[in-house]
KOLGUFI-846086 format. One record per residue (C-alpha): residue in three letters; z negated, y negated, x negated. Coordinates in steps of 0.25 Angstrom, whole numbers, plus 5000, padded with zeros to 4 digits. Example, Ala and Ser with C-alpha at 12.3 -4.5 7.8 and 13.67 -1.06 7.14 Angstrom:
BEGIN
ALA496950184951 SER497150044945 
This chain:
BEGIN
UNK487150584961 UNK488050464964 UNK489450474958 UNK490650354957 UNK491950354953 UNK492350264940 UNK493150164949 UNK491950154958 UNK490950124947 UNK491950044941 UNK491949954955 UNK490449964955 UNK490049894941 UNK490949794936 UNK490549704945 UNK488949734941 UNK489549724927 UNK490249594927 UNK488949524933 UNK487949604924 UNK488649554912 UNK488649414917 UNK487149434915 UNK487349384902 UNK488949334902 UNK488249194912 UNK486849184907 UNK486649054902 UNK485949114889 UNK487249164887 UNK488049054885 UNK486848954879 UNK486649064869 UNK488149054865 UNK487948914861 UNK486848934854 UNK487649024843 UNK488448914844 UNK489848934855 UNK490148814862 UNK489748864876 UNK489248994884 UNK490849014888 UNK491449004875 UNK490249104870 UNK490649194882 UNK492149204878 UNK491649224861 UNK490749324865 UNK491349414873 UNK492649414866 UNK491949404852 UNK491949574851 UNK493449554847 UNK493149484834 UNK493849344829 UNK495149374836 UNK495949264838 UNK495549184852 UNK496849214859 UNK496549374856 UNK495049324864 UNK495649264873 UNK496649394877 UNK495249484877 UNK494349404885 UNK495749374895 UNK495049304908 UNK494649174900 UNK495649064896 UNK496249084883 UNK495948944877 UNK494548964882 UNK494449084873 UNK495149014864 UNK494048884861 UNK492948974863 UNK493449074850 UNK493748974841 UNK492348904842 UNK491449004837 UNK490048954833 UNK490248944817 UNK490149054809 UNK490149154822 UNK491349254822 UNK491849294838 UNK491149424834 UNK489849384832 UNK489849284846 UNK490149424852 UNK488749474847 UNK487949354852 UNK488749374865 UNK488349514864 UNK486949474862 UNK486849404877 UNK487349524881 UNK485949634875 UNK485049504877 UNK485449504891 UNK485549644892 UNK484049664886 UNK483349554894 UNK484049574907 UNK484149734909 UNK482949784902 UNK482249774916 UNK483049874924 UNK482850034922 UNK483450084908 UNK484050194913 UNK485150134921 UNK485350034910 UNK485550144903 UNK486550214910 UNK487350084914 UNK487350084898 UNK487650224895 UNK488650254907 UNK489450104904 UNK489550134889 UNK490250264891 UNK491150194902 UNK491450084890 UNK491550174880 UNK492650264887 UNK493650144887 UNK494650124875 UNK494349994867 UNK495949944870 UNK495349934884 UNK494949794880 UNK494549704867 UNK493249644871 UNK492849784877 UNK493149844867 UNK492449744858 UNK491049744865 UNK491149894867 UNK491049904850 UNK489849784850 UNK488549864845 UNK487549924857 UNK486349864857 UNK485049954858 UNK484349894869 UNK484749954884 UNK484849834890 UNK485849774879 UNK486649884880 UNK486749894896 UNK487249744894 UNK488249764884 UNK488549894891 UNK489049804903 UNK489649694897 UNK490449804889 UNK490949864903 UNK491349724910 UNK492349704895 UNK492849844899 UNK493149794913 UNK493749664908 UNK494649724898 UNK494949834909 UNK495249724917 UNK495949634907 UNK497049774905 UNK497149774922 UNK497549624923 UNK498549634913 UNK499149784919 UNK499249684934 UNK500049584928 UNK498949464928 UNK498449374916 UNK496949374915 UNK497149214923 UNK497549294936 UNK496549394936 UNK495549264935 UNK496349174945 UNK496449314955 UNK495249384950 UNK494349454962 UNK493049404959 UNK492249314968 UNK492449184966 UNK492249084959 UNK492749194947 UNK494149194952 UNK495349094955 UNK495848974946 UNK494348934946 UNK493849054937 UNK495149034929 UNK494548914927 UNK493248954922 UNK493949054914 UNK494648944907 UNK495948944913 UNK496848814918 UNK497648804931 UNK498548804937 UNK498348944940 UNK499249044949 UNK498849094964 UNK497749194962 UNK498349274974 UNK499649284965 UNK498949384957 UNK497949434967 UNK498449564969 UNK498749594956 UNK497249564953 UNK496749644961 UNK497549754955 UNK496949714943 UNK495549764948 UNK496149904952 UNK496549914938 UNK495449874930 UNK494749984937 UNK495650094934 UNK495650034919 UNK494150064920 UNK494150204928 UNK494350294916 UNK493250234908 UNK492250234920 UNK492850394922 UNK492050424910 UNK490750414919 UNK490450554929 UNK490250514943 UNK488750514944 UNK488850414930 UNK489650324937 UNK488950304949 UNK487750274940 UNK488350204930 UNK488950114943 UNK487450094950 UNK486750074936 UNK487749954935 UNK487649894948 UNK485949904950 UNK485649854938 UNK486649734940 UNK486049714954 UNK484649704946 UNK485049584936 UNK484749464942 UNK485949354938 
């Protein structure tokens, strides 16, 4: 049997993760569907939705639990609400792009791996504390749906929030705001650098990226030591198989 260590599975499927969720998160439907219950664009239907598990908070306390998106972007998007529509329930019609995704995308692929990437990644999830992150710990307490595919892409959308809050808790222990970690951030571009802190909603001038550029890349280190314990809670042969589960049945998803 093939065995992994935590922070070799950790390395292996967060970056199938994050473009699995994006099945959804980019889909045009997603966005179009947002304005038809009435948000004034896909964005401000993104920002509502994902941070809506933390109930009518006040935008600034949104604003510091999402962290890699412009404050005053957070701002305008919760305190325009479709009438008569509470932050909480534009958490449930976000929620419901993710099990309609889930159901009409995954049902194809062999239900036994579904169901151990959903099985293995709950116990992962559910072996982290709650003050580990507010929208984490919001979308772990939204109800499981029945169907295996819904609950394979909650399941995943559930472990890129325990990544980002993980994340969020590292950049912060580095000395950075959540701007550097954009301006510096080690991803591809163009999602890095004043241009995706741009998208993001933030306005120059900004500072040298390679001012920070260490510091980011300690930030990485840490938020897979944040994320070791919780992953430990797997044996060796589980994560092995959690970690191939994760990335073979990305690699199947055509997006």
């Amino acid at each position: 049997m093939a065995t992994a260590t935590a922070s070799e599975t950790i390395a292996r499927v967060f970056k199938p993760i994050q473009q699995f969720t994006r099945g959804w998160m980019m889909a045009e439907a997603t966005g179009e569907y947002g304005v038809q219950i009435g948000m004034r664009s896909g964005r401000e239907f993104w920002i509502v939705g994902r941070a809506g598990v933390i109930g009518s908070a006040t935008p600034e306390v949104a604003a510091g639990a999402i962290a890699f998106h412009a404050p005053q972007h957070v701002h305008e998007a919760w305190t325009h609400l479709p009438r008569d529509m509470t932050h909480w329930q534009v958490a449930e019609h976000y929620m419901s792009r993710i099990t309609t995704w889930g159901d009409a995308e995954l049902t194809r692929f062999d239900p036994g791996r579904l169901e151990l990437i959903d099985t293995l990644g709950r116990r992962i999830a559910d072996a982290a504390p709650a003050s580990l992150g507010a929208l984490f710990a919001g979308w772990r307490a939204m109800p499981q749906p029945e169907s295996l595919g819904a609950r394979v892409a909650l399941t995943t959308h559930l472990l890129r929030e325990m990544r980002g809050a993980a994340h969020l808790n590292a950049i912060i222990a580095c000395g950075l705001t959540p701007l550097d970690a954009i301006l510096a951030s080690t991803n591809a571009p163009p999602r890095t650098g004043p241009g995706y802190a741009e998208q993001m909603g933030f306005t120059g001038p900004f500072r040298d990226p390679n001012e920070v550029r260490q510091a980011r890349l300690e930030a990485e280190a840490l938020t897979e030591r944040c994320l070791e314990p919780y992953f430990g809670v797997l044996s060796p042969g589980e994560l092995a198989s959690f970690g191939e589960s994760v990335e073979a049945t990305r690699n199947a998803i055509d997006m």
